[in-house]
NUPAPA-874149 format. One record per residue (C-alpha): residue in one letter; y, z, x; residue number from 1. Coordinates in steps of 0.1 Angstrom, whole numbers, always signed. Each point is the difference from the previous one (the first is absolute). Layout:
! residues N
{"A" {Y Z X} NUM}
...
! end
This chain:
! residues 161
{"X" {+194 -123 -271} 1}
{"X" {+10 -33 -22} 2}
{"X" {+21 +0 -30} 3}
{"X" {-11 -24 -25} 4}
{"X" {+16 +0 -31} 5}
{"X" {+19 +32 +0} 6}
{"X" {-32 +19 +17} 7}
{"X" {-7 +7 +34} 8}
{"X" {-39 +1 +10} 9}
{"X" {-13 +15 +27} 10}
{"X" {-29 -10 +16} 11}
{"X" {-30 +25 -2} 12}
{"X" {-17 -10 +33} 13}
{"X" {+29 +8 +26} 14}
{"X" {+3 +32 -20} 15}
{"X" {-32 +10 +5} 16}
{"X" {-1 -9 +41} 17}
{"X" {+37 +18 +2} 18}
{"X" {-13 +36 -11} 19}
{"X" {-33 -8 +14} 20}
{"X" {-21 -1 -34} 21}
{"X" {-30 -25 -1} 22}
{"X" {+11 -28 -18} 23}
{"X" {-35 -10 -19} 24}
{"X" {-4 +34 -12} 25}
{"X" {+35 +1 -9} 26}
{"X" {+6 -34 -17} 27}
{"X" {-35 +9 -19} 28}
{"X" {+16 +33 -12} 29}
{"X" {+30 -22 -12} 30}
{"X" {-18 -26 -21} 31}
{"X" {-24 +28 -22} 32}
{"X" {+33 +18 -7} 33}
{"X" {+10 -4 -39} 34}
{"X" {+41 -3 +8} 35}
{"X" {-2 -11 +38} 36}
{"X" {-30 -25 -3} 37}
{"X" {+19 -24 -30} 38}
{"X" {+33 -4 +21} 39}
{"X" {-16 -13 +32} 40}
{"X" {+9 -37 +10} 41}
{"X" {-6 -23 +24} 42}
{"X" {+41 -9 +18} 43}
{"X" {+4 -20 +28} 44}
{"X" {+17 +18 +28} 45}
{"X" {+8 -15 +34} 46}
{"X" {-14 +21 +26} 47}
{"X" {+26 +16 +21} 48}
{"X" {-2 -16 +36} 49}
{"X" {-16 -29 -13} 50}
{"X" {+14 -31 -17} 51}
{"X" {-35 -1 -23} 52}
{"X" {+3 +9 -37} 53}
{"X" {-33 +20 -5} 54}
{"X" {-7 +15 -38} 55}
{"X" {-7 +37 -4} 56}
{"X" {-9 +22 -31} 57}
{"X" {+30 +22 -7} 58}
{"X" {+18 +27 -22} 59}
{"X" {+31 +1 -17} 60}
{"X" {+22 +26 +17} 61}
{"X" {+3 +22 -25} 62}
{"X" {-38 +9 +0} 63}
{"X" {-3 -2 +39} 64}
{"X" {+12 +32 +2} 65}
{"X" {-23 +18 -24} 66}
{"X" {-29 -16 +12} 67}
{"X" {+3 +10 +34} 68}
{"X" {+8 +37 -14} 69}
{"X" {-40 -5 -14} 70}
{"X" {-17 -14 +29} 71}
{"X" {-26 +22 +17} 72}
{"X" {+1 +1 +38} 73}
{"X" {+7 +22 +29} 74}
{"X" {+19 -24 +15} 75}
{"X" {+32 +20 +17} 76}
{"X" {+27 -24 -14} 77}
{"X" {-15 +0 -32} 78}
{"X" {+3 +42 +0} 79}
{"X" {+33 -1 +10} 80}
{"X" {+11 -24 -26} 81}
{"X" {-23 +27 -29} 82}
{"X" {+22 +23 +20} 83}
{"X" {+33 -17 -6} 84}
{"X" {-10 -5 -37} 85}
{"X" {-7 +32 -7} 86}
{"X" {+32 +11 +10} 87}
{"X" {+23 -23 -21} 88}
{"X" {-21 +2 -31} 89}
{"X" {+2 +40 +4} 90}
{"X" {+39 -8 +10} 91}
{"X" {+9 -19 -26} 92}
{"X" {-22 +17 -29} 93}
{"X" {+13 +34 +11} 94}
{"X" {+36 -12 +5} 95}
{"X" {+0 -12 -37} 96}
{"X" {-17 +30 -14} 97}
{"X" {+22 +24 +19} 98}
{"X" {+31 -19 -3} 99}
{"X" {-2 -1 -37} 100}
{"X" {-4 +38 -1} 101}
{"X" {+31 +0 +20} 102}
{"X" {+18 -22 -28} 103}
{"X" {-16 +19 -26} 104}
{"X" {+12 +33 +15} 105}
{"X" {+37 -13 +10} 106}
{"X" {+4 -17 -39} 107}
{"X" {-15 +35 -11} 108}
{"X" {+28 +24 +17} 109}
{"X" {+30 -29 -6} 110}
{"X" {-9 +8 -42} 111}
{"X" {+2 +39 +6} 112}
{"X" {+29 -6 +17} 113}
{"X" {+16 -21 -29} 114}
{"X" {-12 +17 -29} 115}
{"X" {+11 +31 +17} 116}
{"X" {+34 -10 +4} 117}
{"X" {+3 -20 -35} 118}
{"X" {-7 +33 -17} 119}
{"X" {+27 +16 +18} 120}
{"X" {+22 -30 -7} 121}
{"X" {-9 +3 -42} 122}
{"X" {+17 +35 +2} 123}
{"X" {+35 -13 +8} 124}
{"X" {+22 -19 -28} 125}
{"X" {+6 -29 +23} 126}
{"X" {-39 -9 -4} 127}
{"X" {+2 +7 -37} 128}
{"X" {+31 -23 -1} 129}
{"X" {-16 -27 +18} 130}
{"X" {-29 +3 -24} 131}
{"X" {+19 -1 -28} 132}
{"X" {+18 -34 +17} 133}
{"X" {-36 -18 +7} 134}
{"X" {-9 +5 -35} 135}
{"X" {+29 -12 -17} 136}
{"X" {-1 -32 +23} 137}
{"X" {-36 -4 -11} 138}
{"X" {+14 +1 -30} 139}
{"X" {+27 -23 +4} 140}
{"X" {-24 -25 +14} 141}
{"X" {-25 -1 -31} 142}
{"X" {+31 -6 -20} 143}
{"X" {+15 -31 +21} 144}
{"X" {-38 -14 +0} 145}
{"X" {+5 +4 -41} 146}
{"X" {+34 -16 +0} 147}
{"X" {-7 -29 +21} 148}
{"X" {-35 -7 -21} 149}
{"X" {+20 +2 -32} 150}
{"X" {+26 -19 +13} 151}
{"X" {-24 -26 +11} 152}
{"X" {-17 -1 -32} 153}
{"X" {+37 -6 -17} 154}
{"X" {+1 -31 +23} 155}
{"X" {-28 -16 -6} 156}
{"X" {+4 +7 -42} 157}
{"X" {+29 -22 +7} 158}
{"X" {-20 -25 +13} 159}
{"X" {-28 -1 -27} 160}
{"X" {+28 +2 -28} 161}
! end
C-alpha cells in the first residue's frame, strides 16, 4: 500500500497471491468491471525485501475491499474474509436499524411521560400563573422590539432633517 496524493493504492497482484486467487483471472475480472476497471493505475511500489522499484496495477483502498467481497473462488482465505464481511455488514446494518427502534421507542415513552405529567401540571394555579407570566413577557418583548424600532426611526429623522 502507497499513498499518493491523499490515496493509498494497493497493489492487486500480492492480493490476489495472499488469499490464493489466480491473479490473471482476477486482474481480468478487474479491468471489464464498470466502477473497478476506470480506477486502476499503474504505481511504483518497491518490493518489500528488495531495494527494486517494480510497477504494479493497483486499487484505491476504498474499492479494494468491495472488490475482493465480489471475487469468485474457493480459496479458504478468501471465504473467511466473505465470512468476516458478512458479519459486519449484518452488524452494522442491524445495529442501525435496531438501534434506531430503540431511540424511537425511548423518545416515544419520554413524550408520554411529559405530556402525562404537563396535563397534571395545567390543573394547578401555579402552571396557570406561570402561563399567564410567559405570555405577558411575550408580550413585553414585542413591545421593546416596537420601542426600540420607533426609537431608531426618531434617530435617524434627526439625521435626515
Amino acid at each position: 500500500m502507497i499513498p499518493k496524493d491523499g490515496t493509498f493504492w494497493i497493489a492487486i497482484k500480492p492480493v490476489c497471491e495472499a488469499i490464493g486467487v489466480e491473479y490473471t483471472r482476477a486482474f481480468k475480472n478487474v479491468k471489464e468491471d464498470a466502477i473497478l476497471g476506470p480506477a486502476v493505475a499503474v504505481q511504483p511500489m518497491q518490493v518489500s525485501g528488495d531495494d527494486q522499484v517494480r510497477s504494479f496495477s493497483c486499487l484505491p483502498e476504498y474499492l479494494i475491499y468491495g472488490w475482493l467481497f465480489s471475487i469468485q473462488s474457493d480459496s479458504a482465505e478468501l471465504l473467511e474474509y466473505k465470512r468476516e464481511c458478512y458479519q459486519v455488514l449484518f452488524d452494522f446494518f442491524n445495529g442501525t436499524i435496531t438501534g434506531r427502534k430503540n431511540l424511537i421507542l425511548e423518545k416515544a415513552k419520554i413524550q408520554q411521560e411529559r405530556l402525562a405529567l404537563e396535563t397534571g401540571l395545567r390543573k394547578t394555579e401555579d402552571f396557570t400563573r406561570y402561563e399567564n407570566l410567559r405570555a405577558m413577557e411575550a408580550r413585553l418583548g414585542i413591545s421593546l422590539k416596537r420601542t426600540e424600532a420607533q426609537e431608531v426611526k426618531d434617530q435617524l429623522d434627526l439625521f435626515n432633517n
